[in-house]
N, CA, C and O atoms as a Maestro MAE file, in Angstrom:
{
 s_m_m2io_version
 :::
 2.0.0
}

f_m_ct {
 s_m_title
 :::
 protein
 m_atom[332] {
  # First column is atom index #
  i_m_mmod_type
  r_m_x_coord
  r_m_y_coord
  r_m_z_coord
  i_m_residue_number
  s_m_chain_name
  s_m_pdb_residue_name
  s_m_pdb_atom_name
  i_m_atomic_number
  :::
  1 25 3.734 -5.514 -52.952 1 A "UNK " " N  " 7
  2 3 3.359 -4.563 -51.928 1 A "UNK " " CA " 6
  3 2 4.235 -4.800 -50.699 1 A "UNK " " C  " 6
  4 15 4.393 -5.900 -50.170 1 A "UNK " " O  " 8
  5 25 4.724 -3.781 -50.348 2 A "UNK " " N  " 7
  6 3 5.656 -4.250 -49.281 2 A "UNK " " CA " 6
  7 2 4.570 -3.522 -47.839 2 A "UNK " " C  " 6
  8 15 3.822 -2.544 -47.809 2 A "UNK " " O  " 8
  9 25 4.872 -4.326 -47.021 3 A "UNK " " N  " 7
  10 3 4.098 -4.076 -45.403 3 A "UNK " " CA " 6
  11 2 5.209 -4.152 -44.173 3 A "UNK " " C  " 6
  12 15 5.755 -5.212 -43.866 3 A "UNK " " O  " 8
  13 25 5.463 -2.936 -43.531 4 A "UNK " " N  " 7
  14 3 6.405 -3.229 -42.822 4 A "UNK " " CA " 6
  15 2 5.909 -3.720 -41.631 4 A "UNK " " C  " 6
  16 15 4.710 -3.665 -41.357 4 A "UNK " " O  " 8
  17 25 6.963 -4.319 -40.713 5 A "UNK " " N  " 7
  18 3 6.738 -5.529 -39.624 5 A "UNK " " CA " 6
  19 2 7.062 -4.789 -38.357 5 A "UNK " " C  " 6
  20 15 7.453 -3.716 -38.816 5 A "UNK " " O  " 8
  21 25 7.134 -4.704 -37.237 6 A "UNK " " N  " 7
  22 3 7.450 -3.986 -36.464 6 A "UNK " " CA " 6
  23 2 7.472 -5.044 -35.337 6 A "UNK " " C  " 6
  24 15 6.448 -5.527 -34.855 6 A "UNK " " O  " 8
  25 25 8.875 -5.397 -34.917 7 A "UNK " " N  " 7
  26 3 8.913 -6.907 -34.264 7 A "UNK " " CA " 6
  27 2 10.027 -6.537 -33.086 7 A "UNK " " C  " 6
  28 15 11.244 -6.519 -33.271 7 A "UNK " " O  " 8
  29 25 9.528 -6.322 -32.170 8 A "UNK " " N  " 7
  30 3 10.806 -6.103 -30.778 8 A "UNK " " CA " 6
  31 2 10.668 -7.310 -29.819 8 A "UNK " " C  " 6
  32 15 9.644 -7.971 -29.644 8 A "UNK " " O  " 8
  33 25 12.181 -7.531 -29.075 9 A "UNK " " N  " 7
  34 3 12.586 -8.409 -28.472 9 A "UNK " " CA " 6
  35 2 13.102 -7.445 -27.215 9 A "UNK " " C  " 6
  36 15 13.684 -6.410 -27.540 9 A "UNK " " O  " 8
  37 25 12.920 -7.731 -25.778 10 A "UNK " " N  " 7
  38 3 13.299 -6.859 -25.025 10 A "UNK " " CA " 6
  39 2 12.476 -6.981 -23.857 10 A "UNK " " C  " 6
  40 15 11.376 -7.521 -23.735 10 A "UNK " " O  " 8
  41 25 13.150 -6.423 -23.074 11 A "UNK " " N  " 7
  42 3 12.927 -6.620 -21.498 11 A "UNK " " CA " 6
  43 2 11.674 -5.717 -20.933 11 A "UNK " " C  " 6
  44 15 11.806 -4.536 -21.254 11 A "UNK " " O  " 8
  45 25 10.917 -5.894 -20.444 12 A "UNK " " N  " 7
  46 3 9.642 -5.640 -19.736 12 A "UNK " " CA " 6
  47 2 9.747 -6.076 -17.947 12 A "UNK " " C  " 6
  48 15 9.740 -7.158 -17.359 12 A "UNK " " O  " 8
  49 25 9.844 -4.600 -17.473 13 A "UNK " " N  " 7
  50 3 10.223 -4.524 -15.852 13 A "UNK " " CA " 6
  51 2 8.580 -4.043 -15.431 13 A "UNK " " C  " 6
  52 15 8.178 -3.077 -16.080 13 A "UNK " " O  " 8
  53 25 7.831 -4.491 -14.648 14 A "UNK " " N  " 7
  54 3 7.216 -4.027 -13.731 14 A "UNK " " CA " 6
  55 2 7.322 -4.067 -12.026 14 A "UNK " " C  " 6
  56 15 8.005 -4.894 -11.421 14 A "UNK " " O  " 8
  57 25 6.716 -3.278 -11.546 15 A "UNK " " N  " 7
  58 3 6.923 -2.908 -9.716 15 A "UNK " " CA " 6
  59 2 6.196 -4.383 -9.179 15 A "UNK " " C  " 6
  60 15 5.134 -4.492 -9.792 15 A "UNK " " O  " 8
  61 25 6.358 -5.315 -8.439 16 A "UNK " " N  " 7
  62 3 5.935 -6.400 -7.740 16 A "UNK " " CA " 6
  63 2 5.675 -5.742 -6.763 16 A "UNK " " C  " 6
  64 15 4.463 -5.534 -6.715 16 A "UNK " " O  " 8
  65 25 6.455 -5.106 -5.581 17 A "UNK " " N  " 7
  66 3 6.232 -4.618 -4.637 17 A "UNK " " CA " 6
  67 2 6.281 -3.464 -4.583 17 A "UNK " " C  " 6
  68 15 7.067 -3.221 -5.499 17 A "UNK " " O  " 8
  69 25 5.953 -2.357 -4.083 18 A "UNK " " N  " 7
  70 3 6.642 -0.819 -3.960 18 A "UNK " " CA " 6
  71 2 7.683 -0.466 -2.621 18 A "UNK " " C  " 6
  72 15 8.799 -0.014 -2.875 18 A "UNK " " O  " 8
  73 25 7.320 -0.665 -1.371 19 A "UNK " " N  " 7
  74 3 8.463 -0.681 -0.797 19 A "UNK " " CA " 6
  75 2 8.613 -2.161 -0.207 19 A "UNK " " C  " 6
  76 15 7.603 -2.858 -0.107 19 A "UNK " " O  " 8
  77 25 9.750 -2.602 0.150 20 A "UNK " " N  " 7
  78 3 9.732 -3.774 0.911 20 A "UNK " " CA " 6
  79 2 10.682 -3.185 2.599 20 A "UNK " " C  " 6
  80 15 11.087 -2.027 2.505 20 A "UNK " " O  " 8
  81 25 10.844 -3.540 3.297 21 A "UNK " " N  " 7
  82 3 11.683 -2.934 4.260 21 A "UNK " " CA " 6
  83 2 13.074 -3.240 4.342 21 A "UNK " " C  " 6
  84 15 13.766 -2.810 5.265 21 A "UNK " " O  " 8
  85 25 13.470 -3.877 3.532 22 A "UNK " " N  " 7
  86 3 15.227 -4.019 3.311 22 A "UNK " " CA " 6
  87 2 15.971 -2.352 3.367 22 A "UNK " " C  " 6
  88 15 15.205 -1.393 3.460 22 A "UNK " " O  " 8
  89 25 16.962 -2.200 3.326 23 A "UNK " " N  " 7
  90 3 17.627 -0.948 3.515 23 A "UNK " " CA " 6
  91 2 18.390 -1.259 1.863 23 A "UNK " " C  " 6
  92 15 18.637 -2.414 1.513 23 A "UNK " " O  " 8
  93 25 18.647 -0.249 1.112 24 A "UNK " " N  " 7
  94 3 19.857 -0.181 0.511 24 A "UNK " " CA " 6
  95 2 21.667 -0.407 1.169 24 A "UNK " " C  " 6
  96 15 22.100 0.377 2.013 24 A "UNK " " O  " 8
  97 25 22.178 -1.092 0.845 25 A "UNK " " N  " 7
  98 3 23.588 -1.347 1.054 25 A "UNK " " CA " 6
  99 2 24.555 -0.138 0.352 25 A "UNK " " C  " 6
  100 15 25.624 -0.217 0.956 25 A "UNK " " O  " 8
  101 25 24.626 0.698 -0.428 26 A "UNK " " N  " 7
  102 3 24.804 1.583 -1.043 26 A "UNK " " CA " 6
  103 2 24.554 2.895 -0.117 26 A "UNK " " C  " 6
  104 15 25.418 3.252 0.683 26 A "UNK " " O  " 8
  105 25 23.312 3.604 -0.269 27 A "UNK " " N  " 7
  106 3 23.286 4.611 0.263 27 A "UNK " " CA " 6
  107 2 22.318 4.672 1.921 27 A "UNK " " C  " 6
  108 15 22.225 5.682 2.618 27 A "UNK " " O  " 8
  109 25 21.910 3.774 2.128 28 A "UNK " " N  " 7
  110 3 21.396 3.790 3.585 28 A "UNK " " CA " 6
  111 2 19.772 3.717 3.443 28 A "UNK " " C  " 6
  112 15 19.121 3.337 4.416 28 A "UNK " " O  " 8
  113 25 19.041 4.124 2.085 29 A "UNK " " N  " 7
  114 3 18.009 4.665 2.203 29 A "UNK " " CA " 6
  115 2 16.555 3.379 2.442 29 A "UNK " " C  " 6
  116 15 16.327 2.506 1.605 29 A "UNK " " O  " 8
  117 25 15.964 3.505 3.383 30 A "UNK " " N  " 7
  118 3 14.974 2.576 3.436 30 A "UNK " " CA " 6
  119 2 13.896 2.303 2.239 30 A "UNK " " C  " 6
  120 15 13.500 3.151 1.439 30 A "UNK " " O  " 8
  121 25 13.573 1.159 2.285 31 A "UNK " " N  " 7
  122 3 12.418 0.611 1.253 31 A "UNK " " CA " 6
  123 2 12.647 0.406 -0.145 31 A "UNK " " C  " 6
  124 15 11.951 1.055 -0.926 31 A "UNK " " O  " 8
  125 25 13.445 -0.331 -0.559 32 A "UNK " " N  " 7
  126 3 13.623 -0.834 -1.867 32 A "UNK " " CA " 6
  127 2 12.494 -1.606 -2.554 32 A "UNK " " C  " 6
  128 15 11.790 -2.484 -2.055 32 A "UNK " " O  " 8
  129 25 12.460 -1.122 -3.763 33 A "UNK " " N  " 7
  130 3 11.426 -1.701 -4.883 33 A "UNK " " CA " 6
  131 2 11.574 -3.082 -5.237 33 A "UNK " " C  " 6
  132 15 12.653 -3.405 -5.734 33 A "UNK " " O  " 8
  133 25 10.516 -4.133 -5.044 34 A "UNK " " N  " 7
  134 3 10.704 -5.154 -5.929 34 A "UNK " " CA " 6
  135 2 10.409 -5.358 -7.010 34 A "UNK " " C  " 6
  136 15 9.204 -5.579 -7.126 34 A "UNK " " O  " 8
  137 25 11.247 -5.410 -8.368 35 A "UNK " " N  " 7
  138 3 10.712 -5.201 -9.560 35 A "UNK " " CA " 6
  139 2 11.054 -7.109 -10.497 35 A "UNK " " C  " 6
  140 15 11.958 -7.943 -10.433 35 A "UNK " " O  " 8
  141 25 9.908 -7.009 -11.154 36 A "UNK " " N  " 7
  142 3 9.717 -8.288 -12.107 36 A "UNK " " CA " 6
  143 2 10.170 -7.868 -13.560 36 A "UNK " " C  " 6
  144 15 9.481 -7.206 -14.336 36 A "UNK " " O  " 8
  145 25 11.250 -8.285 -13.770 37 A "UNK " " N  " 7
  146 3 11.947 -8.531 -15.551 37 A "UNK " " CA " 6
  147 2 11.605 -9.463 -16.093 37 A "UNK " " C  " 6
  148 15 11.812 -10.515 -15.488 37 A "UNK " " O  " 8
  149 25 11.017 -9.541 -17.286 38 A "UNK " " N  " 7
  150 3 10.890 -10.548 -18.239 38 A "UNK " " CA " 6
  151 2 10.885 -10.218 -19.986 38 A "UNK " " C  " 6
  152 15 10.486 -9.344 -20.755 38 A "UNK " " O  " 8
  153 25 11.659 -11.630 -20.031 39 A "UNK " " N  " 7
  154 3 11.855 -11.067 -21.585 39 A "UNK " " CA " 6
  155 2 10.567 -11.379 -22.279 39 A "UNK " " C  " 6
  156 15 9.718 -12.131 -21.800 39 A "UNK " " O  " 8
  157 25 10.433 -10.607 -23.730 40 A "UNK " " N  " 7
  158 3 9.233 -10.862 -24.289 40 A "UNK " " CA " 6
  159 2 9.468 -10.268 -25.820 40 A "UNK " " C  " 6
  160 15 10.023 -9.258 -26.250 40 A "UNK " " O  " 8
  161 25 8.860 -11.250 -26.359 41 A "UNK " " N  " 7
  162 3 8.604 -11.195 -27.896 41 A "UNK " " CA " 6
  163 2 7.618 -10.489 -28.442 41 A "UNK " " C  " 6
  164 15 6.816 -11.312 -28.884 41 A "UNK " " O  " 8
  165 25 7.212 -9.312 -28.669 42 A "UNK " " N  " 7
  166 3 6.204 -8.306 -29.378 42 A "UNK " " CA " 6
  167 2 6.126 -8.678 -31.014 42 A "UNK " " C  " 6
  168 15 7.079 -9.206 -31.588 42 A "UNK " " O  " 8
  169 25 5.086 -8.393 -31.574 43 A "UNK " " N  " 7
  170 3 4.404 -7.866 -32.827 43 A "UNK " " CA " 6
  171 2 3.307 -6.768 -32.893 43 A "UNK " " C  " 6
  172 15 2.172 -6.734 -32.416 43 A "UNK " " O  " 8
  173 25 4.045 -5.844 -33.673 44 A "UNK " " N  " 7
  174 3 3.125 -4.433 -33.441 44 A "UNK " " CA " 6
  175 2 2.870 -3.621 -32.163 44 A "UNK " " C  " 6
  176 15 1.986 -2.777 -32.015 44 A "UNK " " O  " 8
  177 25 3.868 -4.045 -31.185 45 A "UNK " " N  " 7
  178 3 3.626 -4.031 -29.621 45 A "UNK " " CA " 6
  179 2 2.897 -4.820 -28.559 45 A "UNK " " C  " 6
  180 15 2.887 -4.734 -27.331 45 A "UNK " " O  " 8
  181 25 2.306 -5.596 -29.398 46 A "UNK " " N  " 7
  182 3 1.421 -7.132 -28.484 46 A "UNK " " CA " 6
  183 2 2.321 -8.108 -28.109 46 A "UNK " " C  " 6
  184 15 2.823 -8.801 -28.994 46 A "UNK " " O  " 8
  185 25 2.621 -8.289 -26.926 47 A "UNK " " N  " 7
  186 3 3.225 -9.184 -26.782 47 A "UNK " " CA " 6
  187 2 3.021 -10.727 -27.009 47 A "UNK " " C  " 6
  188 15 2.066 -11.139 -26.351 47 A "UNK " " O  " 8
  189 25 3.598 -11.615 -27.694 48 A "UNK " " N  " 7
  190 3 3.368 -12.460 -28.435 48 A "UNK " " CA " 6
  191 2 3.901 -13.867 -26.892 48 A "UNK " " C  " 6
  192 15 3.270 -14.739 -26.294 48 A "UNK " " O  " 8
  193 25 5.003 -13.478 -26.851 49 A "UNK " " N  " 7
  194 3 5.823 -14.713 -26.025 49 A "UNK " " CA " 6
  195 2 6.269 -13.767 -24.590 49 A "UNK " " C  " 6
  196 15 6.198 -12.541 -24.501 49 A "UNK " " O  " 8
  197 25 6.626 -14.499 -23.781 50 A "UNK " " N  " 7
  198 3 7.197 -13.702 -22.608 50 A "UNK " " CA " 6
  199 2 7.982 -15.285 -22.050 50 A "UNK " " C  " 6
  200 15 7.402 -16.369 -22.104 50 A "UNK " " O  " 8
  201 25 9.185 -15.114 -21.608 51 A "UNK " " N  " 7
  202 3 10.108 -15.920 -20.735 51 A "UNK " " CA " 6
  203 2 11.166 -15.718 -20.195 51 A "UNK " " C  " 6
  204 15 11.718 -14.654 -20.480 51 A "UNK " " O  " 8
  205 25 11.601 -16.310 -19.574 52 A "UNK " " N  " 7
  206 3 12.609 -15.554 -18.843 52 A "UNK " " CA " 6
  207 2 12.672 -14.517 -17.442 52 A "UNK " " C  " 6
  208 15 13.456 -13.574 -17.337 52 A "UNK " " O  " 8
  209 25 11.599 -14.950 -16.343 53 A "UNK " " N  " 7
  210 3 11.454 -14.304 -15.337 53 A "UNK " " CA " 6
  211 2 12.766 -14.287 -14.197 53 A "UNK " " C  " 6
  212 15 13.291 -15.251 -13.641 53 A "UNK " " O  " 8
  213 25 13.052 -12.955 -14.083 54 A "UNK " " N  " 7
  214 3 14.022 -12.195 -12.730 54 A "UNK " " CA " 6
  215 2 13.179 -11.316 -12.123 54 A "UNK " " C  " 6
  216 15 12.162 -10.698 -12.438 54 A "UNK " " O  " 8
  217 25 13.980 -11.444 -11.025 55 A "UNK " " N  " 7
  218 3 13.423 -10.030 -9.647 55 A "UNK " " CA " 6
  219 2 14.395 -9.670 -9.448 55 A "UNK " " C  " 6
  220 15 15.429 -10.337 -9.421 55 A "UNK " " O  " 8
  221 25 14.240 -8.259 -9.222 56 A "UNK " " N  " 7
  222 3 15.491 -7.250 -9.173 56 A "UNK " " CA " 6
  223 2 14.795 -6.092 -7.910 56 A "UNK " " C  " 6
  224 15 13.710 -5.512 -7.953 56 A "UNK " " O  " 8
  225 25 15.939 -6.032 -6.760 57 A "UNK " " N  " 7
  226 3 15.723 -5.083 -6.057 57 A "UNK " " CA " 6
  227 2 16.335 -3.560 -6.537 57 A "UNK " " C  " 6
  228 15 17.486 -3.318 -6.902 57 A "UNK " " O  " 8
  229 25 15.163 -2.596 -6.413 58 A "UNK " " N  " 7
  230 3 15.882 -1.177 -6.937 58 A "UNK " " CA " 6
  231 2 15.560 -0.163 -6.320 58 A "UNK " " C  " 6
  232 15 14.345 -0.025 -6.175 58 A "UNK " " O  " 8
  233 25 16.624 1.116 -5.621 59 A "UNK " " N  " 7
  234 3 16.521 1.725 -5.013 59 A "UNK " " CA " 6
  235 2 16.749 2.748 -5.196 59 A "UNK " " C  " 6
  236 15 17.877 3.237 -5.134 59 A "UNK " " O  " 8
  237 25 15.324 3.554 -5.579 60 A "UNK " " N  " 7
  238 3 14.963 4.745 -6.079 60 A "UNK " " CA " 6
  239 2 15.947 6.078 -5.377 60 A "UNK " " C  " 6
  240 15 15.749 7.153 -5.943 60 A "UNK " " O  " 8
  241 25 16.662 6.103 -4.568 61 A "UNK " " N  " 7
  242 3 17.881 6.899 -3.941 61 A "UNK " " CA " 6
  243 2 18.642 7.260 -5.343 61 A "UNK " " C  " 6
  244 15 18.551 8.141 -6.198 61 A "UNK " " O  " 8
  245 25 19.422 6.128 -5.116 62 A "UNK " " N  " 7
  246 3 21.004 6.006 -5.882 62 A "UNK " " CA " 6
  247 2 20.447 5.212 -7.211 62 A "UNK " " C  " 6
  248 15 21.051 5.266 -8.282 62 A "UNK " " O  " 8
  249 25 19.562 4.672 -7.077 63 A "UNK " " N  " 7
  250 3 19.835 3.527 -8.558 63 A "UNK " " CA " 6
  251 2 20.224 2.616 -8.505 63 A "UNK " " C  " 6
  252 15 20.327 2.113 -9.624 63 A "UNK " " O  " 8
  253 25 20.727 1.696 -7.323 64 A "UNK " " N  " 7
  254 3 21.211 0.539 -6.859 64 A "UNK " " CA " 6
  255 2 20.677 -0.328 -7.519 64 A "UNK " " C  " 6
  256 15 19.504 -0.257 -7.152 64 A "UNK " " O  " 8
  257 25 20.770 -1.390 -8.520 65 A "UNK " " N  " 7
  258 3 20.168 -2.920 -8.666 65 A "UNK " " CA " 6
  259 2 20.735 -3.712 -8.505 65 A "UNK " " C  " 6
  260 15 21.866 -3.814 -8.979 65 A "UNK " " O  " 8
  261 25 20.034 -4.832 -7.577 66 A "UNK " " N  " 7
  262 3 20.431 -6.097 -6.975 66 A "UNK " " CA " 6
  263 2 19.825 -7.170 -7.593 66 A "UNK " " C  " 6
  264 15 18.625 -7.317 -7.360 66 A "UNK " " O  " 8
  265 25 20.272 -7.808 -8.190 67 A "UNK " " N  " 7
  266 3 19.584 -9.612 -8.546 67 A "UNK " " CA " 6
  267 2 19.306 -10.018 -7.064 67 A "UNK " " C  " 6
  268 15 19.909 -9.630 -6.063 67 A "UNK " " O  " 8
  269 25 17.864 -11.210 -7.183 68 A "UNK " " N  " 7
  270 3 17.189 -11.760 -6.126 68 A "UNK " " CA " 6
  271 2 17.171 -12.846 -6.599 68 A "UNK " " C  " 6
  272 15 17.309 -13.138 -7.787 68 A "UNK " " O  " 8
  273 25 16.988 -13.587 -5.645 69 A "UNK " " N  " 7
  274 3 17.151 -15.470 -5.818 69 A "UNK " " CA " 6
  275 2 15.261 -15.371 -5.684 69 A "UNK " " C  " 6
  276 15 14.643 -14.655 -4.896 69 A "UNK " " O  " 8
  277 25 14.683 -16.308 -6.696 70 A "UNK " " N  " 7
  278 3 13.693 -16.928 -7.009 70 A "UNK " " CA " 6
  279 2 12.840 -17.129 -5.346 70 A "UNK " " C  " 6
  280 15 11.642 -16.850 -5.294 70 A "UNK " " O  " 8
  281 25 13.615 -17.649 -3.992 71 A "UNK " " N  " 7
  282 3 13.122 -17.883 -2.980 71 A "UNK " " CA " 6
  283 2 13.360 -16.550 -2.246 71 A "UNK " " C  " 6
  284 15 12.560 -16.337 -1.334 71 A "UNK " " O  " 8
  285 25 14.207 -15.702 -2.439 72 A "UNK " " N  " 7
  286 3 13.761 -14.539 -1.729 72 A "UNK " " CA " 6
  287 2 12.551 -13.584 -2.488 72 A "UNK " " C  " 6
  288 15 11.759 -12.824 -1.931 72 A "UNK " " O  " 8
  289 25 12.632 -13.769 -3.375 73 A "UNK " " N  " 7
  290 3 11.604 -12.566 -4.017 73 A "UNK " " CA " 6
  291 2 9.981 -13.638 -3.458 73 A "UNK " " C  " 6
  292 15 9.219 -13.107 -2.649 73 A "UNK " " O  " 8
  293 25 9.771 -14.574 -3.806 74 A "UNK " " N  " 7
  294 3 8.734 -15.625 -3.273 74 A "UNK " " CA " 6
  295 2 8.565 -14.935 -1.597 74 A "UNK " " C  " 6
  296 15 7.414 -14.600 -1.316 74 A "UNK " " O  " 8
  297 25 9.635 -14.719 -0.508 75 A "UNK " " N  " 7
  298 3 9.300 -14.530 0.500 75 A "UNK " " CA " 6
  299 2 9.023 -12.784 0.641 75 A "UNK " " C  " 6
  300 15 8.434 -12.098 1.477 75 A "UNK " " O  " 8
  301 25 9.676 -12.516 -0.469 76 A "UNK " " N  " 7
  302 3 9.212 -10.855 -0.061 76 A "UNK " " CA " 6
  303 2 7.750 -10.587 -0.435 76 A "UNK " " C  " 6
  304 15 7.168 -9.690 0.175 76 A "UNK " " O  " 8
  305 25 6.955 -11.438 -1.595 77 A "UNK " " N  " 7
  306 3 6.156 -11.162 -2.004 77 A "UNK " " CA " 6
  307 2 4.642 -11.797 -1.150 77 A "UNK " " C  " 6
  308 15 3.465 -11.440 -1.174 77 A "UNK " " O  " 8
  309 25 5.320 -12.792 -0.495 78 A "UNK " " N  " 7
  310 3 4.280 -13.193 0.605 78 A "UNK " " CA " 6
  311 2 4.179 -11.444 1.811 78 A "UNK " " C  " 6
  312 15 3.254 -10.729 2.196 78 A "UNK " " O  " 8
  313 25 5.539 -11.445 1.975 79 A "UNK " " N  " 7
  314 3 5.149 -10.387 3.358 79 A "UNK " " CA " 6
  315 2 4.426 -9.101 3.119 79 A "UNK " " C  " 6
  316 15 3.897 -8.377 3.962 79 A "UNK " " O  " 8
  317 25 4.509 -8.906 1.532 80 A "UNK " " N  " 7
  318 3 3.857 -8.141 1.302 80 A "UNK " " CA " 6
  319 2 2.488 -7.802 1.018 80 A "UNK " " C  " 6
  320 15 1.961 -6.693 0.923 80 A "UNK " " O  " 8
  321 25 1.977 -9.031 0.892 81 A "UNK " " N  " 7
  322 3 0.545 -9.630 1.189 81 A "UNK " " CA " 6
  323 2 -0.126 -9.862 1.887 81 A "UNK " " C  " 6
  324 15 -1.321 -10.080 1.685 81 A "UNK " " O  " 8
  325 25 0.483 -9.885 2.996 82 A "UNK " " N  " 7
  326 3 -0.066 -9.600 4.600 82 A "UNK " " CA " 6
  327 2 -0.152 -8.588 5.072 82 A "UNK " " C  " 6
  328 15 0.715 -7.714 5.060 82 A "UNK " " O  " 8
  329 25 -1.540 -8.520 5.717 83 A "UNK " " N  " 7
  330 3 -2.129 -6.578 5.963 83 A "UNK " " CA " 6
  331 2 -0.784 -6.259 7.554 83 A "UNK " " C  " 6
  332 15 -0.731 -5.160 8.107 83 A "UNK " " O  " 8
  :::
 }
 m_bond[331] {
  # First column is bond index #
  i_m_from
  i_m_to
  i_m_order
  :::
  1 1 2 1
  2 2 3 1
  3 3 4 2
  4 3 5 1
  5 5 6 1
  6 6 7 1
  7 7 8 2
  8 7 9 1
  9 9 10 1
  10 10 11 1
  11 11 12 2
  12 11 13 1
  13 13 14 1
  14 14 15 1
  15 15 16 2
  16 15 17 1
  17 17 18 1
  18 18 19 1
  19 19 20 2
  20 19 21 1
  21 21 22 1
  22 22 23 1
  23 23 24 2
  24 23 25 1
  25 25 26 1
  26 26 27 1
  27 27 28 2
  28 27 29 1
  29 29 30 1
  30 30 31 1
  31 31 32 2
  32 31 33 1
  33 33 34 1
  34 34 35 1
  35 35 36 2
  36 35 37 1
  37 37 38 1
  38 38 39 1
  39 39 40 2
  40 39 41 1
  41 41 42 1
  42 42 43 1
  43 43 44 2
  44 43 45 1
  45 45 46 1
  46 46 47 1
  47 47 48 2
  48 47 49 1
  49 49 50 1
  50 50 51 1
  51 51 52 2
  52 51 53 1
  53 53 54 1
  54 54 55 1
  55 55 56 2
  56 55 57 1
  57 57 58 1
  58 58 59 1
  59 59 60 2
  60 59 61 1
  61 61 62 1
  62 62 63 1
  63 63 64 2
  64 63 65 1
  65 65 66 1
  66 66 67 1
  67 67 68 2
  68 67 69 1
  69 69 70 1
  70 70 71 1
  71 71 72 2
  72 71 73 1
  73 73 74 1
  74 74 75 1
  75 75 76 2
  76 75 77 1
  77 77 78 1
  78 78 79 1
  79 79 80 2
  80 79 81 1
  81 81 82 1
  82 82 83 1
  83 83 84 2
  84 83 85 1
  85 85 86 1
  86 86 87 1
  87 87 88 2
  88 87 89 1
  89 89 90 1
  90 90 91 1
  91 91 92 2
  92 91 93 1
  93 93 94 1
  94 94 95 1
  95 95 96 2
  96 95 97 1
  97 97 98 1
  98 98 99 1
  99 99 100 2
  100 99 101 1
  101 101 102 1
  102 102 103 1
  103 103 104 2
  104 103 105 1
  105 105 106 1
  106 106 107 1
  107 107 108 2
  108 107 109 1
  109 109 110 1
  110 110 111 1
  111 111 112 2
  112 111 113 1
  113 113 114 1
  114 114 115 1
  115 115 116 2
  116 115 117 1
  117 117 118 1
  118 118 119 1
  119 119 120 2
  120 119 121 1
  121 121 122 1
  122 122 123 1
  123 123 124 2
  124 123 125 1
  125 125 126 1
  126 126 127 1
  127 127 128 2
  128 127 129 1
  129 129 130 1
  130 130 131 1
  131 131 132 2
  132 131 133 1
  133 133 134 1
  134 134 135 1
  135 135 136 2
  136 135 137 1
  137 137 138 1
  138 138 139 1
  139 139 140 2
  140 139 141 1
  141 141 142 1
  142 142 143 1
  143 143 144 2
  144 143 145 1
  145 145 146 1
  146 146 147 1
  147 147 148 2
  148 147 149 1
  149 149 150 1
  150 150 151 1
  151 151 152 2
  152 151 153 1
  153 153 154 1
  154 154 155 1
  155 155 156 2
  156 155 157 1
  157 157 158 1
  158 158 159 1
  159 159 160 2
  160 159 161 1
  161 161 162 1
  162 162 163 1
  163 163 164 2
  164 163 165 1
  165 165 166 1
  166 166 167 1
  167 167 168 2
  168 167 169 1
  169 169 170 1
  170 170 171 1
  171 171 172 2
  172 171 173 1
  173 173 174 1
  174 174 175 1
  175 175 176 2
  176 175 177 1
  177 177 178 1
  178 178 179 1
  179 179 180 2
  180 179 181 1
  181 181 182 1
  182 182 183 1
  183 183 184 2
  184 183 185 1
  185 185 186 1
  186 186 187 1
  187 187 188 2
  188 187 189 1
  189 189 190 1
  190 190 191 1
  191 191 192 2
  192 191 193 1
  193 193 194 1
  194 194 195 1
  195 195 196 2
  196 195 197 1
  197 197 198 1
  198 198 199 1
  199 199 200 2
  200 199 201 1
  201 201 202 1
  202 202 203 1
  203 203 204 2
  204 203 205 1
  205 205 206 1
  206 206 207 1
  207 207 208 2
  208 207 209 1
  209 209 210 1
  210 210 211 1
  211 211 212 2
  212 211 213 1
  213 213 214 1
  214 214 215 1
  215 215 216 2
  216 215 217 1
  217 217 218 1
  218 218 219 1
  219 219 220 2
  220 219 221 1
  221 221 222 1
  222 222 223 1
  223 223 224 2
  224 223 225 1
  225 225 226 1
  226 226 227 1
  227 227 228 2
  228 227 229 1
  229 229 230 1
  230 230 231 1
  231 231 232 2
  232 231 233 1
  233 233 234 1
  234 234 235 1
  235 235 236 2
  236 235 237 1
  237 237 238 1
  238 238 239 1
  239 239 240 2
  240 239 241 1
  241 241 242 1
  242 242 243 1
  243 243 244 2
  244 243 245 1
  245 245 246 1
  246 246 247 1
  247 247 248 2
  248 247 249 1
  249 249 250 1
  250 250 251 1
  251 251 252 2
  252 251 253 1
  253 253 254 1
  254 254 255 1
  255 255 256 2
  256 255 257 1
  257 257 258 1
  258 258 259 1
  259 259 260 2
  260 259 261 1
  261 261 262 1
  262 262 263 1
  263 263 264 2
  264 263 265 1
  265 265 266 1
  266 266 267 1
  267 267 268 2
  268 267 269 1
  269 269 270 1
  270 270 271 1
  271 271 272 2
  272 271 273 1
  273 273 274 1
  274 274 275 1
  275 275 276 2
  276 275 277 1
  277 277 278 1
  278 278 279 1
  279 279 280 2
  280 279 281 1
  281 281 282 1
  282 282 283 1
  283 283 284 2
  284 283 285 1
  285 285 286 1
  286 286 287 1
  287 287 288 2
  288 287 289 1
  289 289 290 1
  290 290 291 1
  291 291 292 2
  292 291 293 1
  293 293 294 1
  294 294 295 1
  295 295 296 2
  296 295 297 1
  297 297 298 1
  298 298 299 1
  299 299 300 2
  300 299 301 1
  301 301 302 1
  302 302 303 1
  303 303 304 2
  304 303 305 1
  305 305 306 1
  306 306 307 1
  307 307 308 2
  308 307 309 1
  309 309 310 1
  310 310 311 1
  311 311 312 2
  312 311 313 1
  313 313 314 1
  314 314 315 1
  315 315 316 2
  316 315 317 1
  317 317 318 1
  318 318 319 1
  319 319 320 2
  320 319 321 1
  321 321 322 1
  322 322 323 1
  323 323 324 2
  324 323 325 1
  325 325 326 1
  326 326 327 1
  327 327 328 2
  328 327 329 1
  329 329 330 1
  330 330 331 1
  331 331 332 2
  :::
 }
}
């Protein structure tokens, strides 16, 4: 009997922040997205494993993405936690 497997490897982005107040360098436009990448191992679509965490700034304008250092995304995500 054969049963097929359905097994993906691949990147999983969600929004950390929605705007932060940085400007784009690109097109001028205020409030770039902080977004969380991580890789992850699925079965059947459940994710099984996840490793490999990045933050990526993205700016819904142009499409700009920027890699973030581990201590800036840490400080953006504090300021954004404060009312």
């Amino acid at each position: 009997m054969f049963i097929p497997l359905i097994v993906t490897v691949g990147d999983r982005r969600r929004t950390a922040v929605e705007r932060t107040q940085r400007a784009c360098p690109a097109c001028g436009r205020a409030g770039l997205r902080l977004a969380e990448l991580r890789r992850q191992f699925a079965l059947f679509f459940i994710p099984l494993w996840r490793w490999g965490r990045r933050h990526l700034l993205v700016c819904d304008g142009c499409g700009l993405v920027l890699p973030v250092e581990s201590g800036e995304a840490a400080a953006l995500l504090a300021s954004a936690a404060r009312p």
